[in-house]
C-alpha positions as CSV (number, residue, x, y, z in Angstrom):
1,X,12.4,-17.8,-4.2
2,X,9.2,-19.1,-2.2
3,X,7.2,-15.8,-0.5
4,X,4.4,-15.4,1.9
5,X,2.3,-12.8,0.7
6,X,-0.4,-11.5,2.7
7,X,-3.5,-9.5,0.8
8,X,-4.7,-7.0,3.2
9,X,-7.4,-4.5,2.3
10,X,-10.3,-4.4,0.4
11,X,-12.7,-6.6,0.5
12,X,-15.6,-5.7,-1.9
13,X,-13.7,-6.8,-5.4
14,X,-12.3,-9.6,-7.1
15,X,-8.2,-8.2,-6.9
16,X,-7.1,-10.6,-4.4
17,X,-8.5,-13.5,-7.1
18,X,-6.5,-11.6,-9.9
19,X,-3.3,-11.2,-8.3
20,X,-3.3,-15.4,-7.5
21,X,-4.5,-16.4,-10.8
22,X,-1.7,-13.4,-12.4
23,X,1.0,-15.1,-10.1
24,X,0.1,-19.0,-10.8
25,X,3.0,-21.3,-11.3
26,X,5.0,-19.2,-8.4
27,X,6.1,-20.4,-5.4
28,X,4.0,-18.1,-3.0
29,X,2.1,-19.0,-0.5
30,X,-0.8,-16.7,0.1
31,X,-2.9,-15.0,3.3
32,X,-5.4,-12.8,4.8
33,X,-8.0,-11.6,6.8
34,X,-11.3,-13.3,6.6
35,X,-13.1,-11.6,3.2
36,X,-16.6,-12.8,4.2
37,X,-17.7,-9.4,5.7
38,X,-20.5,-11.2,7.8
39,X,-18.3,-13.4,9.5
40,X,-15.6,-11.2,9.8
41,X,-18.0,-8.4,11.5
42,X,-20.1,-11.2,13.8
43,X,-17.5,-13.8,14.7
44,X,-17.2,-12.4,18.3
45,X,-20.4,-12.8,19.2
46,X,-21.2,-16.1,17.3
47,X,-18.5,-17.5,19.5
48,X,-18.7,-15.5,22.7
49,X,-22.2,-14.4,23.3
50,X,-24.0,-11.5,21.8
51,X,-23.9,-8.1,22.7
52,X,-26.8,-5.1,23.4
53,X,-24.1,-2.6,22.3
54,X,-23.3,-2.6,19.0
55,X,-19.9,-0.9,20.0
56,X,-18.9,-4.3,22.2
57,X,-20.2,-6.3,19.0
58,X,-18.2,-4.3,16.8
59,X,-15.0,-4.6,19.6
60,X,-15.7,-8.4,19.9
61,X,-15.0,-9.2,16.2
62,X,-12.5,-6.5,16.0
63,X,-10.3,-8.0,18.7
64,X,-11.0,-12.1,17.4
65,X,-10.2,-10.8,13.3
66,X,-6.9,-9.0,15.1
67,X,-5.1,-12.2,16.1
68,X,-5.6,-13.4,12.1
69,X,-4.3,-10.1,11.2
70,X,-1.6,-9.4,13.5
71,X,-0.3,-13.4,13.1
72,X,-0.5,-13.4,9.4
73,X,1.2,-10.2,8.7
74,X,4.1,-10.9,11.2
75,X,4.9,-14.2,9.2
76,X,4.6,-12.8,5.9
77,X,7.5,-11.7,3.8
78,X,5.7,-9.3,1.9
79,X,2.2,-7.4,2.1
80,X,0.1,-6.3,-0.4
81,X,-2.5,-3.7,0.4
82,X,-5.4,-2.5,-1.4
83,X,-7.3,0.4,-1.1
84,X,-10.3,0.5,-3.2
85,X,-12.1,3.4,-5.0
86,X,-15.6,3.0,-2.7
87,X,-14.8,2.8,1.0
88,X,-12.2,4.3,3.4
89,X,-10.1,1.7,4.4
90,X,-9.1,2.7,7.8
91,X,-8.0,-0.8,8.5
92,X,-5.6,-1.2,5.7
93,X,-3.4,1.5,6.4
94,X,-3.8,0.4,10.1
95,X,-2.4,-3.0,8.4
96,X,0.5,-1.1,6.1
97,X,2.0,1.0,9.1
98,X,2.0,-2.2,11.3
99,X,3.8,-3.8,8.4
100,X,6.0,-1.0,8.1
101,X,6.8,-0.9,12.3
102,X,7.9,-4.6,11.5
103,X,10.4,-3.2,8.8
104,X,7.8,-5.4,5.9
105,X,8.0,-5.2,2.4
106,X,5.0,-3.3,1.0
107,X,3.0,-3.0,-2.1
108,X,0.2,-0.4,-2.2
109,X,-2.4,-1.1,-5.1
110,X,-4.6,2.1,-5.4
111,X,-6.4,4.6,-8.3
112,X,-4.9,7.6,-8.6
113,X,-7.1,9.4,-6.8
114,X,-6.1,8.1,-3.8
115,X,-2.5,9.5,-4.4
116,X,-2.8,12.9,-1.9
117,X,-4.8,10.8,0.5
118,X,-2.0,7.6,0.5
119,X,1.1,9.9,0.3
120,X,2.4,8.8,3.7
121,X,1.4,4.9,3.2
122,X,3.0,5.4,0.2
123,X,6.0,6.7,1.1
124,X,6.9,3.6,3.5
125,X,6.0,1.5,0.5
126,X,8.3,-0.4,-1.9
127,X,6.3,0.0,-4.7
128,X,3.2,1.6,-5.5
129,X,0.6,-0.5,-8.3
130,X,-2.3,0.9,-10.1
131,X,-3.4,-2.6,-11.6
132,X,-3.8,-6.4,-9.8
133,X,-1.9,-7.6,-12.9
134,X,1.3,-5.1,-11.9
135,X,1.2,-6.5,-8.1
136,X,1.4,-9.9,-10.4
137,X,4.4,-8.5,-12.4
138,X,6.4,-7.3,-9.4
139,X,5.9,-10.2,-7.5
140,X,6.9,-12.7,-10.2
141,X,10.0,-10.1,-10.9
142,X,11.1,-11.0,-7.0
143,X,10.3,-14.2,-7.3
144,X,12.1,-15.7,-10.2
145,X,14.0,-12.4,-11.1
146,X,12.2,-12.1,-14.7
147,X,10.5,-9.5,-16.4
């Protein structure tokens, strides 16, 4: 079975890399919001004109980054979200409930820690991961139906 997966969350590790080499030899195609954290924060203003306000700078980039987001996880068929141990990551469970109002599949990949916090995110999930290497597993299990 061939699957668009979209990686949304977390930016500041290497997870996204370990989950693609973990699922190599699958038939996924993958996605995801633009990782390089300058470009993703100044792309609004690199392309329409810079801003005094570093709320309209923010709002620029925001709104640009958006059509990525919004287009990437309405053609997915299943989206990964991670939600890493140093930063709040407002914007991926801003990405999991808009994957869940589009009745998505959803795997959360999260420490433990996070558990109280991600109750509700992980309630409308299908599965919950602790480690890259079990998104791997459960994607290759709904792949090719193998353990």
């Amino acid at each position: 079975m061939k699957l668009n997966v979209y990686l949304a969350g977390e930016i500041h590790t290497d997870w996204r890399e370990a989950v693609k080499s973990a699922c190599e030899g699958l038939d996924i195609e993958w996605s995801g919001p633009v990782t390089d954290h300058g470009a993703s924060d100044d792309c609004g203003v690199e392309i329409f004109g810079a801003e005094e306000d570093k709320f309209w700078h923010d709002r620029k980039g925001a709104s640009l980054n958006a059509i990525r987001i919004r287009t990437g996880i309405e053609r997915c068929d299943v989206l990964v979200v991670c939600f890493g141990e140093k930063y709040k990551q407002w914007n991926a469970a801003f990405d999991a409930g808009y994957a869940a109002a589009l009745g998505k599949p959803i795997i959360v990949l999260q420490p433990p820690e996070h558990d109280h916090a991600l109750k509700e995110v992980d309630a409308a999930a299908n599965a919950v991961a602790r480690t890259p290497e079990q998104v791997a597993r459960a994607l290759r299990y709904v792949t090719t139906a193998a353990l």
